[in-house]
N, C-alpha and C positions, 0 to 999 in steps of 0.2 A: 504494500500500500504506500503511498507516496504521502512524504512527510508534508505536512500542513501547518506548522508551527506558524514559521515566517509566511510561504511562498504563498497562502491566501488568509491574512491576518484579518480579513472584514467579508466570509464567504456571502454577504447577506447583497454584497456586489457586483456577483457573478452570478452568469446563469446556470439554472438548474440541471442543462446539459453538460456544461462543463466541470461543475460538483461531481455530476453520475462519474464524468471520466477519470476526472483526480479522485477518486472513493474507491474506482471500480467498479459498478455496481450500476447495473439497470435502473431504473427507480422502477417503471414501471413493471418487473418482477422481483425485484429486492434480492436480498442476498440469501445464497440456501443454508440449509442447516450448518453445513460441512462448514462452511465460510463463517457465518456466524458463531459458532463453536471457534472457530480458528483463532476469531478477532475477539470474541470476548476474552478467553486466555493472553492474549498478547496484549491488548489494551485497556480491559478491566468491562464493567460496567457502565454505563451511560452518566 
């Protein structure tokens, strides 16, 4: 997953296609289990 610290410090100013891209992640079929399980271990909870 691509680090978003700095490189979108105000994501509320970019489009939601380009969010999907930097995330990886469809929106419009979300991410699957396997992924989810992945990311929650590597970056916690919400």
């Amino acid at each position: 997953m691509a680090e978003t610290t700095d490189s979108h410090a105000n994501w509320y100013t970019i489009s939601p296609e380009v969010v999907g891209q930097e995330l990886q992640v469809d929106p419009a079929k979300g991410l699957s289990m396997a992924v989810a399980q992945k990311r929650l271990q590597q970056y916690g909870p919400n």
